[in-house]
VOGU-3710 file (C-alpha; in Angstrom, 3 decimals, decimal comma):
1> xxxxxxxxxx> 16,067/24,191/18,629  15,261/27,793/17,743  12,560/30,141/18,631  10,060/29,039/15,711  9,626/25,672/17,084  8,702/27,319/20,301  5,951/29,771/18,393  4,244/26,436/16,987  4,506/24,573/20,290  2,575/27,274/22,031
11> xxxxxxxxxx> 0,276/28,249/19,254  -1,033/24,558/19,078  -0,931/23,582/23,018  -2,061/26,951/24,139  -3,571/28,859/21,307  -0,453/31,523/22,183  0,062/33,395/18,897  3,498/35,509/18,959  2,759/39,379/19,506  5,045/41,771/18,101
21> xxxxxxxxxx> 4,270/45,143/19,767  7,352/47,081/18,462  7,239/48,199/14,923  10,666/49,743/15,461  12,107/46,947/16,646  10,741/43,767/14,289  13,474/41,336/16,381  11,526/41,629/19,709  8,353/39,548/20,449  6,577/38,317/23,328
31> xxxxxxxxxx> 4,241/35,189/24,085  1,033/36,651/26,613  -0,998/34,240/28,624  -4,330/33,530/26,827  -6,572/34,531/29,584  -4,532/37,218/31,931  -2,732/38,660/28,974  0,627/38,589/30,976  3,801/38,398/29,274  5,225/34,714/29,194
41> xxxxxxxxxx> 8,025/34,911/27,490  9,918/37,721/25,198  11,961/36,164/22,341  15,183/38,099/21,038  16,852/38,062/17,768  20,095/39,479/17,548  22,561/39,117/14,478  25,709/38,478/15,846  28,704/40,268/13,706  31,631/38,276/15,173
51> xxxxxxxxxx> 29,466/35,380/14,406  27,974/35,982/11,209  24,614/34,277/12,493  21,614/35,609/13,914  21,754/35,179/17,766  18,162/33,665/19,128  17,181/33,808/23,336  14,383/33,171/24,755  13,474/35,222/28,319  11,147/32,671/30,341
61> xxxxxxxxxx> 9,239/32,822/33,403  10,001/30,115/35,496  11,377/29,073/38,621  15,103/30,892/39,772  15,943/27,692/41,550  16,952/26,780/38,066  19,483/28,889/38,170  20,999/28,042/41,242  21,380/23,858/40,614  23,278/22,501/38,046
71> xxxxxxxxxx> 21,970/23,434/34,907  22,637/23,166/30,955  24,749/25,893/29,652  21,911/27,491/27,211  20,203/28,302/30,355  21,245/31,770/31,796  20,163/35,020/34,194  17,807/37,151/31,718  19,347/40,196/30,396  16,119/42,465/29,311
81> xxxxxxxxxx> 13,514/41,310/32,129  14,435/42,230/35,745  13,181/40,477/38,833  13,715/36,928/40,322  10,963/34,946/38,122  12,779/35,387/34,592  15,672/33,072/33,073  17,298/33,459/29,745  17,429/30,274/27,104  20,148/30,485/24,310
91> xxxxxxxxxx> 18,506/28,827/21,220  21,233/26,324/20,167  21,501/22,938/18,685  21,862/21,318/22,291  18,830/23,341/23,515  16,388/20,373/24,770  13,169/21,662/23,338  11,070/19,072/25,399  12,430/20,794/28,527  11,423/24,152/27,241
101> xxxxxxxxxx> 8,428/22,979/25,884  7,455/21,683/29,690  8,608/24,828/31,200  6,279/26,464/28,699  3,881/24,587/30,275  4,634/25,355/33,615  4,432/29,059/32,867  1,043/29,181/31,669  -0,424/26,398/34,206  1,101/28,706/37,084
111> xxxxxxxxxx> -0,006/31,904/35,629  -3,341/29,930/35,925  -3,805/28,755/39,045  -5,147/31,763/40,874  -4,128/32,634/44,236  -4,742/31,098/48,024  -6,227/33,643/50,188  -5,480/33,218/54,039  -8,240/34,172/56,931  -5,503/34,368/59,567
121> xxxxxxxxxx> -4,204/37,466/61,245  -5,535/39,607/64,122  -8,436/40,820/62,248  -9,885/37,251/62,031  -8,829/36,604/65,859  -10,743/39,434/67,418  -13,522/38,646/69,332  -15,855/41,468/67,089  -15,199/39,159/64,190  -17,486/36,836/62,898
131> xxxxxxxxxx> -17,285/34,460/60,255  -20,485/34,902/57,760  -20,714/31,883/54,593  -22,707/33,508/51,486  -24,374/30,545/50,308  -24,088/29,686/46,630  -27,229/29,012/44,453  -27,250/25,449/43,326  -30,083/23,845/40,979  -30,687/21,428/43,708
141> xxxxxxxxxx> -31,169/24,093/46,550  -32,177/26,715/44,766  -31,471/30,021/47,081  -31,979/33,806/46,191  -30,626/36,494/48,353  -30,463/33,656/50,990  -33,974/33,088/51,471  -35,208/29,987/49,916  -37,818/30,088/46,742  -40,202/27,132/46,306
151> xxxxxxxxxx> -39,180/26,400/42,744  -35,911/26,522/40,444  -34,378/29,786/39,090  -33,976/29,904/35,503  -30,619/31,125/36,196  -29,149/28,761/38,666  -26,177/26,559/38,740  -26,155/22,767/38,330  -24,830/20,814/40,786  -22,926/18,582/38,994
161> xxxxxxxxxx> -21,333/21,611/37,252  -19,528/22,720/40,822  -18,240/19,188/41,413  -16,600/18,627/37,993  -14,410/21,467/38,551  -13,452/20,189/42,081  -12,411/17,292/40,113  -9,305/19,164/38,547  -5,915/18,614/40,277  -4,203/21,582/40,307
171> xxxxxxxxxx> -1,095/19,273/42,390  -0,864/17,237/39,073  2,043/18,587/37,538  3,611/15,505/35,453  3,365/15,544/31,683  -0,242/14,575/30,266  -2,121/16,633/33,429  -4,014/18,340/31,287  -5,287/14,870/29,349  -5,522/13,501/32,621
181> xxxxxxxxxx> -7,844/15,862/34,285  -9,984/16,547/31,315  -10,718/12,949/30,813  -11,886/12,681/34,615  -14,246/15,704/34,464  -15,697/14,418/30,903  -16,244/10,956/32,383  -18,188/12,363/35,263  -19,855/14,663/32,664  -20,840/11,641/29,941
191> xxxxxxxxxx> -24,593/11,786/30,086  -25,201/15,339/31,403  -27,673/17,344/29,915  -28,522/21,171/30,109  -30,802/23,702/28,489  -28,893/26,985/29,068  -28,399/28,396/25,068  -24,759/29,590/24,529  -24,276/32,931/24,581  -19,988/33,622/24,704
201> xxxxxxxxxx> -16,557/33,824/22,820  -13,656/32,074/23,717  -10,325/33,094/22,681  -8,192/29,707/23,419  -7,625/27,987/20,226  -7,571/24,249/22,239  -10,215/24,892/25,373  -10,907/22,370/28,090  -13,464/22,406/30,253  -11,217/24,123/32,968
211> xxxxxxxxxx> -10,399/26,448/30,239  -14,208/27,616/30,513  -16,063/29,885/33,056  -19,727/28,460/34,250  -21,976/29,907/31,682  -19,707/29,469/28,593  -19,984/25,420/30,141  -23,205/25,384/30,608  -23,787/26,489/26,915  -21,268/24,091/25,710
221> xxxxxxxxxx> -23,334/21,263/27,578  -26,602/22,785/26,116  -24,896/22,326/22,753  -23,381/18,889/22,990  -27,678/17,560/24,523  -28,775/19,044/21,134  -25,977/17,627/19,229  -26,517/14,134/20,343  -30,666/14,467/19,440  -29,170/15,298/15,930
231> xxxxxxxxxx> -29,375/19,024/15,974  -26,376/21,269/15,141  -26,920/24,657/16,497  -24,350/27,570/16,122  -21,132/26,881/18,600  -17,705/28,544/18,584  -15,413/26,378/16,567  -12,812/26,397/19,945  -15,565/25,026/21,608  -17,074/22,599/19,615
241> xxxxxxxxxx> -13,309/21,176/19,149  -14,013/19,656/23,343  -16,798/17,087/21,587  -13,935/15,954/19,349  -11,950/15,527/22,323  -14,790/13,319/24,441  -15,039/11,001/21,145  -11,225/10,247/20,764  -11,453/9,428/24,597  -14,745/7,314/23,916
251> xxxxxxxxxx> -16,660/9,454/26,291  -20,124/8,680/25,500  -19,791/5,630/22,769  -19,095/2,096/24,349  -16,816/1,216/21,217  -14,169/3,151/18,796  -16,505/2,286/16,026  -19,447/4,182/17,036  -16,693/6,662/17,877  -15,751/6,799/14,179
261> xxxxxxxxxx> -19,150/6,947/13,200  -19,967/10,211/15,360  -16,600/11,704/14,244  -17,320/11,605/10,784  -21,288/13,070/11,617  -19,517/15,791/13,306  -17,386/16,444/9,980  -19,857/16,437/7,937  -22,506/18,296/9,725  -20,516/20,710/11,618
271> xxxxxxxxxx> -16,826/20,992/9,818  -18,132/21,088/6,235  -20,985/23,452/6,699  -20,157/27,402/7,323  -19,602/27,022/10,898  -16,444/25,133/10,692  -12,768/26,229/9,774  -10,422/24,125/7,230  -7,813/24,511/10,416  -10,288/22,367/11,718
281> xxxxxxxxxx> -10,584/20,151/9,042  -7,279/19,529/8,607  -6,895/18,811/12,426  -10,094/16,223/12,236  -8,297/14,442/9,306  -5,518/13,546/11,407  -7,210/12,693/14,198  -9,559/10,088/12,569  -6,488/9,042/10,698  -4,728/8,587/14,177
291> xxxxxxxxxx> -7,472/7,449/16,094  -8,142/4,747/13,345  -4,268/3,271/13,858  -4,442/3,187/17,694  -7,485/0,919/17,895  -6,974/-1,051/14,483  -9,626/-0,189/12,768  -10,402/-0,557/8,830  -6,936/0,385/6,512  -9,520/1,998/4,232
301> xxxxxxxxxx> -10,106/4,975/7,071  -6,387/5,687/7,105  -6,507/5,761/3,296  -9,570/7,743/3,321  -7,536/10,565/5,940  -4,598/10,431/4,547  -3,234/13,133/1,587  -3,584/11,651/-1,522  -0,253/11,969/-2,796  1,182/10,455/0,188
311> xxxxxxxxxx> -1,129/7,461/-0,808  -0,592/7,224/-4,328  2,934/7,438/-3,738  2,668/3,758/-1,165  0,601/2,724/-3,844  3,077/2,837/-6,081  5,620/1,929/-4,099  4,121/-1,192/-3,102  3,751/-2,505/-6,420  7,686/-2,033/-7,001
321> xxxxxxxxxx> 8,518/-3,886/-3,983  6,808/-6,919/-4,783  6,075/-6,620/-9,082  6,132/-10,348/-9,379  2,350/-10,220/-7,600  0,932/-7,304/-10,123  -0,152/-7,328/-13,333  2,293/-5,677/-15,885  0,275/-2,616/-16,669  0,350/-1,540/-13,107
331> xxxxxxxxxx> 4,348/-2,287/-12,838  4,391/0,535/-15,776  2,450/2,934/-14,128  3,984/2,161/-10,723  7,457/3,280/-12,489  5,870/6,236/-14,147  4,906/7,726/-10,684  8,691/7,796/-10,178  10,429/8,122/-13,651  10,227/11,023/-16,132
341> xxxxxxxxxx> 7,246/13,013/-16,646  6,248/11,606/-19,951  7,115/8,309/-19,483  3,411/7,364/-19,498  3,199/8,977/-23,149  6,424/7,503/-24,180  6,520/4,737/-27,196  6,267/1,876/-25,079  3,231/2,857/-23,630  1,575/3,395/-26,990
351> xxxxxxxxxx> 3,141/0,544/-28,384  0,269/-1,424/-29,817  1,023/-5,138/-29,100  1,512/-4,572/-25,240  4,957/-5,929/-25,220  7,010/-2,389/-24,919  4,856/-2,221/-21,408  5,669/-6,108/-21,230  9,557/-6,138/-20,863  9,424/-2,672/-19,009
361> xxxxxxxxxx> 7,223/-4,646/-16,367  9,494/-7,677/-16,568  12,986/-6,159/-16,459  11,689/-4,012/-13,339  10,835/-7,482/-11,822  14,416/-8,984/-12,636  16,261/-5,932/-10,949  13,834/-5,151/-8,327  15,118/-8,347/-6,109  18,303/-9,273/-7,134
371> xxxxxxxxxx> 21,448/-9,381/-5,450  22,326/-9,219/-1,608  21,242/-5,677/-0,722  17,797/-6,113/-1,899  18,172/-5,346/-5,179  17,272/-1,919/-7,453  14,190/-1,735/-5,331  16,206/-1,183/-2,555  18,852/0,919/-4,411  16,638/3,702/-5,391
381> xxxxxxxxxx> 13,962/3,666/-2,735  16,257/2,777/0,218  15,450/0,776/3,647  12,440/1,438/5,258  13,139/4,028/7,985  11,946/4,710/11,773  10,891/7,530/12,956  8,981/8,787/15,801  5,219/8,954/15,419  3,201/10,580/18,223
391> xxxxxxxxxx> -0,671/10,192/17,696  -3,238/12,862/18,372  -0,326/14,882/19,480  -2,197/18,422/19,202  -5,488/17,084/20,602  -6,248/16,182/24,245  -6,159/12,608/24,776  -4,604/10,149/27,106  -3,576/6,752/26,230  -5,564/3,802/28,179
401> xxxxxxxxxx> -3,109/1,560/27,235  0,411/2,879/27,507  1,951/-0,632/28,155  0,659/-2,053/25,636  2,711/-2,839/22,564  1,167/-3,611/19,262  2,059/-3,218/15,426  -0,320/-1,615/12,608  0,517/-2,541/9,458  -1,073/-0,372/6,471
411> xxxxxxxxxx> 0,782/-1,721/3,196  3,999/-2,938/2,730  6,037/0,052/2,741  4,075/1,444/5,665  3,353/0,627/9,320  3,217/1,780/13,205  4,932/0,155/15,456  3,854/0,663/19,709  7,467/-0,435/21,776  8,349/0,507/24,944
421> xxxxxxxxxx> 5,370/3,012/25,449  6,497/5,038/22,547  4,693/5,038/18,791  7,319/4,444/15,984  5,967/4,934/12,250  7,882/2,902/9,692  7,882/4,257/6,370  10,425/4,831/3,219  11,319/8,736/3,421  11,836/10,316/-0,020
431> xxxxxxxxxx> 15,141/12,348/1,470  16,798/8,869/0,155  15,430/8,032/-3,010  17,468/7,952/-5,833  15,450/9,053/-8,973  18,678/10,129/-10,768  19,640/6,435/-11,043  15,969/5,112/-11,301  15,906/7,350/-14,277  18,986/5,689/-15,908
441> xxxxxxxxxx> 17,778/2,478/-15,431  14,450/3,512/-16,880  15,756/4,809/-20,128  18,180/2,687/-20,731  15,858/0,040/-20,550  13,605/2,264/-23,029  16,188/2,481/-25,513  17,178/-1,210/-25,673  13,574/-2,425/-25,572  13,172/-0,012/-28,949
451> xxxxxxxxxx> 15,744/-1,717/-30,193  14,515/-5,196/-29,837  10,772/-4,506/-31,139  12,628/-2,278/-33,913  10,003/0,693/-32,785  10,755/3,899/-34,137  12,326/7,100/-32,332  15,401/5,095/-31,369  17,443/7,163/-28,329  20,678/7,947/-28,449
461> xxxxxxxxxx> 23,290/5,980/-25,295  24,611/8,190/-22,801  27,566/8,054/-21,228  25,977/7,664/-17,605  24,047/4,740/-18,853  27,295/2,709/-19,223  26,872/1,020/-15,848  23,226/0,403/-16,544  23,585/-0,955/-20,004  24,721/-4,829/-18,919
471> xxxxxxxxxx> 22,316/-4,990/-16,611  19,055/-4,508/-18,751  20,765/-6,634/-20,960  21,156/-9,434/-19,058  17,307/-9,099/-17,863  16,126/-8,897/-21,246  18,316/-12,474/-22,135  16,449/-13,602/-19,129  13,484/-12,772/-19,798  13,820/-13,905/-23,423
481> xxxxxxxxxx> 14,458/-17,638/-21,927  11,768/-17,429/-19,643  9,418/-16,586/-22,565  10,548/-19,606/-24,592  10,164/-21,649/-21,627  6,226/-20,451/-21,121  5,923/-21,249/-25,083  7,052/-25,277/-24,572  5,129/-25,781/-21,540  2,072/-23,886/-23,205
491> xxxxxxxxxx> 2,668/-26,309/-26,082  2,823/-29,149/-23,829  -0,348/-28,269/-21,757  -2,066/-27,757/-25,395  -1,888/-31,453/-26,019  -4,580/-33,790/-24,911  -4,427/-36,852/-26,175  -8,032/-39,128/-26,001  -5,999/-42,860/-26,757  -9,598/-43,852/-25,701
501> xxxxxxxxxx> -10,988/-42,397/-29,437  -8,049/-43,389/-31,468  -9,703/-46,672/-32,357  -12,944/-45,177/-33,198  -10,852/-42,877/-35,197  -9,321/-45,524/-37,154  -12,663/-47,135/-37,813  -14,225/-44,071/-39,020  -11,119/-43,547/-41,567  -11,425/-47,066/-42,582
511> xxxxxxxxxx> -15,176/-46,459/-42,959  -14,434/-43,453/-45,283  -11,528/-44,770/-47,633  -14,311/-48,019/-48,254  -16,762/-45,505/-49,431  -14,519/-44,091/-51,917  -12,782/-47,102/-53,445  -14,407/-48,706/-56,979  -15,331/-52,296/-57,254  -12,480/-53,154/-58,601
521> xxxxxxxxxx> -10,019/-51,531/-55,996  -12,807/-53,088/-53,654  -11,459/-56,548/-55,012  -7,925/-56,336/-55,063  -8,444/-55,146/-51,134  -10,315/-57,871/-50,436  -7,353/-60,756/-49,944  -5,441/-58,456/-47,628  -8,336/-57,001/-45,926  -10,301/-60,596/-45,344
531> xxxxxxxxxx> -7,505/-63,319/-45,520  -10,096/-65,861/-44,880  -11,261/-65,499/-48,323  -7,760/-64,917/-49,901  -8,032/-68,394/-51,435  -11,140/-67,793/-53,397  -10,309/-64,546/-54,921  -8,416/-65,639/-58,717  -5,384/-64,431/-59,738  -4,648/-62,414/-62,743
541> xxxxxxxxxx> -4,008/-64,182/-65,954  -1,121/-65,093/-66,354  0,415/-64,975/-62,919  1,056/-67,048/-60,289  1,960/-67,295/-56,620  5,872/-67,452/-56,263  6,570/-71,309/-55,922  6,895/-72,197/-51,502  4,896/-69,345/-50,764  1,618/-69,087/-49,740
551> xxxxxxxxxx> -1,036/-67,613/-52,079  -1,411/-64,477/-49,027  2,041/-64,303/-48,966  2,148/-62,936/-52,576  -1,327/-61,060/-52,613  0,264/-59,514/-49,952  3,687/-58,572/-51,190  1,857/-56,327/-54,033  0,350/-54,143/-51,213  1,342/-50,491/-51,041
561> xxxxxxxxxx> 4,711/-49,886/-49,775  5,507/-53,919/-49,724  8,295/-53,296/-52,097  9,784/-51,281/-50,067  9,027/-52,526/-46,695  11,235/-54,897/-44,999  10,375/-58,403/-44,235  11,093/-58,437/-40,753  9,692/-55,007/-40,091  7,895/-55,777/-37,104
571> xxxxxxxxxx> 10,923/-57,023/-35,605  13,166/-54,082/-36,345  10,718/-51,396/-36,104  11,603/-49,011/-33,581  8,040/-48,053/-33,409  5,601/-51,011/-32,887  2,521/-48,964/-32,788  3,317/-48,425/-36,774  2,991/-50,216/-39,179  4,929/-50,667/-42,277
581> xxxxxxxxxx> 3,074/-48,043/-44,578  3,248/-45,233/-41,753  7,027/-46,339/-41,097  7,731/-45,343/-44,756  5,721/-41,649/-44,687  7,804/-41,218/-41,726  10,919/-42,077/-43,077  9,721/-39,561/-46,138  9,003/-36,853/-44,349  12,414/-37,066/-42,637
591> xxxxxxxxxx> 14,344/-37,395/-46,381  12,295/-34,222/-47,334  10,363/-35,824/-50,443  7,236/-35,040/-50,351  5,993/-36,439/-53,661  6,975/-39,761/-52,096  4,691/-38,691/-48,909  1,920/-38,239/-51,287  1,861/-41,291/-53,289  1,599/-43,238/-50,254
601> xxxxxxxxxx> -1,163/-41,602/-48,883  -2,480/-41,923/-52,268  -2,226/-45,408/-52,700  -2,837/-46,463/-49,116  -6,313/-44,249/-49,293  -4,694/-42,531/-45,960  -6,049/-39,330/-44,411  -3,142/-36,819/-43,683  -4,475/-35,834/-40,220  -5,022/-39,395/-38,924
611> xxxxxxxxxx> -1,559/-40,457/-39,904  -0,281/-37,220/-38,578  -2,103/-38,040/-35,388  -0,773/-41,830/-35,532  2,819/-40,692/-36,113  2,655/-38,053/-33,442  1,494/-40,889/-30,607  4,251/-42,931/-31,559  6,960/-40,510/-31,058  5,045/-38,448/-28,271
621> xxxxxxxxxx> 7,316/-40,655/-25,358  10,320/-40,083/-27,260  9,886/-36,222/-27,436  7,839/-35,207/-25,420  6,118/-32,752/-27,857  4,217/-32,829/-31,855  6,636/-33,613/-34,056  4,359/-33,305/-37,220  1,603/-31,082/-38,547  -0,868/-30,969/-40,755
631> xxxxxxxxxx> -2,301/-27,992/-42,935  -5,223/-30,376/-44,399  -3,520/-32,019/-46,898  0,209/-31,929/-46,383  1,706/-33,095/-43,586  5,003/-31,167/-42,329  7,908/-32,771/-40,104  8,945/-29,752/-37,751  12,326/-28,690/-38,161  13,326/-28,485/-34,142
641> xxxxxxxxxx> 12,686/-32,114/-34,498  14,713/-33,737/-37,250  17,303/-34,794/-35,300  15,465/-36,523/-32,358  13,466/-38,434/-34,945  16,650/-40,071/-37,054  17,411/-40,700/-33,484  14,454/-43,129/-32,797  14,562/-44,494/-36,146  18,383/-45,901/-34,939
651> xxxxx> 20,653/-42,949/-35,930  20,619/-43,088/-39,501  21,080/-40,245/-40,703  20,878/-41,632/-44,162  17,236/-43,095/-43,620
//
């Protein structure tokens, strides 16, 4: 602890600014009560020559019984202030600043209290003495130089006003008495009304009621009545800071919403005009932002309060943690938030295609998770961390709840935790980030990924990058696989197959080659197209059918393709849903002739997309995939696939 930390504490819990009163001597300083002006404390610096430090102690009023129990070692007799209500505190490392902080407090609440006056003595026992009360003028009884008036005095005093302030206990000396006693009074004063106009100054930077003589409350009451019909006189900013107060204690609302609501009237029609301070802005911010987290109200008000880098930097974070769940552009910009400046003008983001932004997205994704330790993620932004979080700290405000234990949970990388009566926030502190090696990782990934597209502006390898360098390459192979992978089952999705129209397919092609043929190819079809009629049709002149074979038997053998077609095809073809003419354009496409492909289209009056079709049913459970296509009027046999169709066809390879 040193002597700065006690400045602050008393500046924001008392409104005690440090006074130094001797220009000669700029290492002595004192701390004065707000009201009575007294000296609190006198703070020392010294620079210690044997040392070689500067030497900070702290002369206190407080209690001398301190010094006579057993008592930490920083605590000693005072050296500049004489008398018995003064001890010395050495500002050290193992100074407890929470028990100087409360003996602070003490100081200032004792300084306060006023004085007991006792009637007792021999001038109050003597028979010629008599007791005489001076009554006070209330607005109930109103009374002027003790004679009664029949109707109120302008002037008078409320009432209510004198019992609030016997509400205060002055015995309460535990931490939180001043919370404490200001939320009785304020409940007691919830629906009071006056109508004396304010007409004061008050010095305390934090007031309370107690803080406040009777007229400066009765103007403050006068205020709040005309605040809460929607009018926003002139007020003291100190003062108007005690309505803040009554709202994060839900004096006066029935729920924290209508709390919120009234907060964020007062900022905007009291903060953000001319009458407020940005001391008080700032203070509001972080009170609705605090205020929002202990009764769970809407994330979007904690966004909303919070500093915007602190949220852009979550953001960001966020996305890193989890970059499977984002979109890719956002991974990029997540990692230009924490890379090099121009990152987000580099190549890859200009790259036209998207797919510089792409694998920069992807290879974060790879190295984000993996391994045991949580992965790069983990690496250069580090565990999340717990530190102590204590809400509304500079305003007065007591917890209803204390027992209560409850978790608030904002985004991934940030949350509040409520254990044991104590706040915890969780969050990932920036002391431990690692940018040096998040940088590696980003430009060595830059550099490779320019390499790959073949993008110009190629970067040079480093020698830090070595340890890097394996590791992007191994999630670029990855994601490489991955993106073959989406490509076959992107394929496979593509094909729909209707085996419901492939006979009304086949019709329509018949119906289409019958159109084109000529009479006389009309008549040589006819046999094998209606062998019914086969007998009646004449041969040619001169011909005959071969001798023990029927007449269809030798129409039939000068068919397209029957020289070349097997007998017994249909019980050696591998592919029954073929017939003998397809069989051979399959068998063609696989030797690579496509002349030979042609003719028998030709000849067979076959359209290349229906046989392409055919074929590609028959081998569809074999392969799982197209194994021809057809430009309109070729038909291709795709490379990928040569082998798995000699396969089907029985393994010749000759075939």
């Amino acid at each position: 602890m040193n002597l700065r930390d006690l400045t602050e504490y008393a500046s924001s819990q008392h409104g005690i600014r440090e006074e130094c009163r001797w220009p000669d001597r700029p290492g002595l300083s004192v701390l004065c009560h707000p009201r009575t002006e007294k000296w609190l404390a006198v703070l020392i610096r010294q620079w210690n020559e044997a040392a070689g430090e500067m030497r900070e102690i702290c002369e206190l009023r407080a209690d001398p019984k301190i010094l006579g129990s057993p008592h930490p070692a920083w605590i000693r007799r005072p050296v500049r202030m004489s008398g018995p209500n003064w001890i010395a505190i050495v500002m050290t490392d193992q100074t407890d600043a929470a028990y100087v902080f409360r003996l602070l407090d003490q100081a200032v609440q004792t300084m306060d209290a006023g004085y007991t006056f006792s009637l007792a003595g021999s001038a109050c026992t003597s028979s010629s003495f008599q007791y005489q009360e001076t009554p006070l003028v209330f607005a109930d009884t109103p009374v002027s130089a003790g004679t009664a008036s029949p109707g109120p005095a302008p002037d008078c005093i409320p009432a209510r006003l004198i019992r609030m302030m016997d509400l205060y206990d002055y015995q309460d000396r535990q931490p939180g008495h001043r919370a404490r006693n200001f939320l009785r009074q304020a409940r007691f004063m919830a629906d009071f009304r006056d109508s004396q106009p304010w007409d004061g100054h008050v010095r305390s930077m934090f007031p309370v009621y107690h803080d406040l003589n009777l007229r400066l409350l009765r103007g403050y009451f006068t205020w709040r009545t005309a605040v809460r019909q929607g009018q926003w006189p002139r007020m003291d900013a100190s003062v108007a800071v005690i309505y803040v107060y009554e709202l994060l204690n839900l004096v006066g609302v029935r729920t924290p919403e209508e709390a919120l609501e009234k907060l964020r009237e007062f900022e905007q029609k009291y903060v953000l005009t001319e009458q407020g301070t940005p001391e008080l802005q700032r203070s509001l911010r972080r009170w609705i932002c605090g205020f929002a987290i202990l009764h769970h109200l809407d994330p979007a008000v904690v966004r909303e309060c919070s500093h915007p880098e602190t949220m852009k930097r979550d953001d960001a974070l966020s996305v890193l943690k989890k970059p499977a769940d984002y979109a890719d552009r956002d991974v990029f910009e997540a990692l230009c938030t924490f890379g090099p400046k121009k990152m987000s003008d580099s190549i890859l983001a200009r790259e036209e295609t998207g797919q510089g932004i792409h694998l920069m997205a992807r290879i974060w994704c790879s190295l984000a998770s993996a391994g045991e330790n949580g992965g790069e993620f983990t690496a250069c932004f580090g565990q999340q961390k717990r530190s102590g979080w204590y809400p509304l700290s500079n305003a007065v405000w007591l917890d209803p709840e204390p027992d209560l234990e409850t978790v608030y949970v904002l985004s991934t990388v940030r949350s509040w935790q409520k254990q044991g009566g104590n706040w915890y926030e969780w969050r990932h502190e920036s002391l431990y980030f690692d940018q040096k090696r998040l940088h590696i990782l980003l430009r060595t990934a830059d550099r490779l990924i320019r390499e790959q597209l073949n993008l110009r502006g190629k970067l040079k390898p480093r020698p830090e990058e070595s340890w890097a360098e394996p590791v992007i390459r191994q999630a670029l192979e990855q994601e490489q696989i991955r993106q073959r992978q989406r490509q076959q089952e992107a394929a496979k999705a593509a094909i729909r197959i209707d085996f419901s129209s492939l006979e009304r397919i086949r019709q329509d092609a018949a119906l289409t080659r019958d159109s084109l043929l000529t009479e006389e190819e009309t008549a040589r079809e006819m046999p094998a197209e209606n062998p019914g009629k086969a007998a009646e049709t004449p041969l040619p002149a001169g011909e005959s059918a071969p001798a023990g074979k029927p007449q269809e038997e030798a129409l039939s053998a000068e068919a397209p393709g029957a020289a070349t077609a097997p007998a017994d095809i249909g019980r050696q073809n591998p592919l029954p849903q073929l017939d003998a003419v397809h069989m051979e354009i399959l068998k063609a496409l696989l030797e690579d002739d496509a002349a030979r492909v042609q003719t028998l289209l030709q000849t067979g009056f076959l359209m290349p997309a229906v046989v392409t079709d055919a074929i590609n049913e028959a081998l569809f459970d074999g392969i799982g995939d197209n194994a021809l296509e057809c430009d309109g009027n070729r038909i291709l046999l795709a490379e990928d696939y040569i082998e798995d169709v000699r396969s089907i066809l029985g393994g010749d390879k000759d075939a």
